[in-house]
C-alpha positions, -999 to 999 in steps of 0.1 A, spaced: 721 505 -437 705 535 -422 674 551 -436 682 576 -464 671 613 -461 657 617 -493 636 595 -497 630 554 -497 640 538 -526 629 500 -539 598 476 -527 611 484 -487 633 488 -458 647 466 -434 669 483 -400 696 455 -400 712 459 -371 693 479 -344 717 502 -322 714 532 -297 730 565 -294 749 571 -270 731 595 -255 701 574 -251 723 546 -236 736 580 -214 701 581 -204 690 549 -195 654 532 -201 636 563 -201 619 582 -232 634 615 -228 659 611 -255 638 595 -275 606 623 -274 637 647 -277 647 639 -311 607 630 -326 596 662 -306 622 689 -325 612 678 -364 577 683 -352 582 716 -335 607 730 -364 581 717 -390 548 734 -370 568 769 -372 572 765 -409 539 761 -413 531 792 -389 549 814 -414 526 800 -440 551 777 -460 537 744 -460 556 721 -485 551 684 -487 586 675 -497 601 698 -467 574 678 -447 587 646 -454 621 652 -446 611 662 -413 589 626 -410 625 614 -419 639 624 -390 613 615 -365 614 577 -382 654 582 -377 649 589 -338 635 551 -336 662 535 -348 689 562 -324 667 551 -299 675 510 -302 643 506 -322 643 485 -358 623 502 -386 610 476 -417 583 482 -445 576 461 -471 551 467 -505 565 504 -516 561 493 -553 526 496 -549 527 528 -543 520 552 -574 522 589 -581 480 594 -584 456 601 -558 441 578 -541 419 566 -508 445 548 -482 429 533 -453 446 515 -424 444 505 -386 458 535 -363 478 528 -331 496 553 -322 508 589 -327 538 578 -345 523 568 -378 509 601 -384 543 622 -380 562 596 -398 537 585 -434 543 617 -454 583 603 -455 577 562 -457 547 571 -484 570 597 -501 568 574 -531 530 585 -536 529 618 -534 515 641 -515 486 628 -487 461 642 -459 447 626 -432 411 625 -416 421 633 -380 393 641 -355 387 677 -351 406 687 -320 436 679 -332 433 708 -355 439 731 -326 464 712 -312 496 729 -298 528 725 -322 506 697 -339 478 715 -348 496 745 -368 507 712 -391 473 694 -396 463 728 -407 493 736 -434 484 698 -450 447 708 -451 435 676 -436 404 671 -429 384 670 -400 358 651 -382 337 659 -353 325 621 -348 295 634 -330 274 640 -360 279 606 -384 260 622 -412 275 656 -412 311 641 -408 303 615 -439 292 650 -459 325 669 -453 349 637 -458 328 632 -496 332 672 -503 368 678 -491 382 643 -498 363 648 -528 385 681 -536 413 672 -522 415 639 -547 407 660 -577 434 682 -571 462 657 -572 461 648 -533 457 612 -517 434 610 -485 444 588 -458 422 575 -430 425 554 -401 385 545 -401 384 527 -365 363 539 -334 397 539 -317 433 537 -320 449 506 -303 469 477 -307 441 455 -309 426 454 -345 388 446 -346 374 445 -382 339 446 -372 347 482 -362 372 490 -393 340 511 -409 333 515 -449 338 555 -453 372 548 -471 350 528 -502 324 557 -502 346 581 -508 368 564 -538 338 549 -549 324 586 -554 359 603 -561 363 574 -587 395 565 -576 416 533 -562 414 524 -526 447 513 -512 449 493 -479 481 494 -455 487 474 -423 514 492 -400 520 482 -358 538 516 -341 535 498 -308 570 512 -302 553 543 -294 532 534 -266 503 555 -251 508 574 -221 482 573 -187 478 609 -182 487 621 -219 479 595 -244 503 606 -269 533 606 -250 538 572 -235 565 546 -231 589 535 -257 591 500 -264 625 491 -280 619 457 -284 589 466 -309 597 466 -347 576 495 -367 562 480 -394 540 492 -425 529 474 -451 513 484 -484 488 462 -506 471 467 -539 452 495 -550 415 483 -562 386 497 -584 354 496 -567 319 504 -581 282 496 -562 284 460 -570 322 453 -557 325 481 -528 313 452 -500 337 427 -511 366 459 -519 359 465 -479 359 433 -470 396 427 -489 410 456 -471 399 442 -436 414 408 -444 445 426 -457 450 443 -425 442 416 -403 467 390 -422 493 414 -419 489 422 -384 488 384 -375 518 376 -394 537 402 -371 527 386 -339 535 353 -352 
């Protein structure tokens, strides 16, 4: 079972027997074959959206084959709680790790629809990376200015939910492999809560993808680590639930999470 190009079908996906490429094998314990195979998706996909032709289902294929270059590279892939996943827009919020969940989610949460992210705004000028963040019209945050940054999230998340588009945010200080729910903030709830639609939790680990000491988002590879996502419930929230929705979403995450390590 390999993972399909279209798109993922049923409640998930399970790699069953994890194997490399030859060419990796070729290559040894390093990353380069690895970066080789994510990097080229990425790079095609940034040009298409150079020329203006941003398309969410073109940009999903190419998430395909950056999720495909885990398992060529001896890593296992499994995802559970796709049935969840409906065709409306909603707020998704999860813990962040690593650059891999960002340029592989528009394929695993195909199922939804299209999605944005909240990304901090340098990565809007990115090289390669930032042409793309650009063509999906995410949304950016300068994290400097806490009130200004909560006014653009409720005006363009606000737009971007109307018009048929999900929002997803990572709402952590930090990305890391630790998760610490005291720092998992609430801007997810505002902005369903004021969109009026459901907020979605997901748990994920991209440890595999590890972050690098003189460019954090190229680090080592760890083959041994499974990439995992996992989606929950979508919830209503109002002013007298949006604590406890919060609260559920942190416990969601933080289950999840310690059910991997265990």
């Amino acid at each position: 079972m390999s993972l399909p190009k279209p798109s993922l079908e049923g409640d998930g996906y399970k790699t069953l027997e994890p194997s490399r490429k030859f060419m990796d094998k070729l290559l040894g314990l390093g990353n380069l074959y690895f970066y080789y195979k994510a990097f080229k998706p990425i790079n095609d996909f940034s040009k298409i959206c150079q020329a203006g032709n941003y398309d969410f289902i073109n940009l999903a294929k190419h998430c395909q084959r950056v999720m495909q270059a885990v398992e060529d590279s001896g890593g296992s892939v499994e995802i559970d709680g796709l049935d969840n996943l409906v065709k409306e827009p909603r707020v998704y919020v999860a813990n962040h790790m690593s650059s891999l969940e960002t340029v592989t989610l528009s394929y695993v949460m195909q199922k939804a629809g299209p999605s944005i992210f909240v990304i901090k705004e340098s990565l809007m000028t990115y090289p390669v990376f930032g042409h793309i963040m650009q063509g999906m019209n995410c949304i950016p945050m300068t994290r400097d200015n806490p009130i200004q940054d909560l006014k653009t999230l409720l005006k363009q998340g606000g737009e971007m939910l109307k018009n048929g588009t999900s929002v997803i945010i990572f709402p952590q200080k930090t990305r890391g492999v630790e998760f610490i729910g005291d720092e998992f903030n609430s801007i997810g709830c505002k902005l369903a809560r004021r969109a009026g639609v459901k907020i979605q939790p997901f748990a994920l680990d991209t440890s595999f993808w590890g972050k690098g000491k003189i460019v954090s988002d190229y680090g080592p590879i760890t083959r041994s680590s499974t990439v995992r996502y996992s989606f929950g419930e979508g919830m209503d929230l109002d002013a007298k639930n949006q604590k406890e929705v919060h609260n559920k979403c942190v416990e969601f995450i933080e289950n999840k999470l310690n059910q991997w390590k265990n």
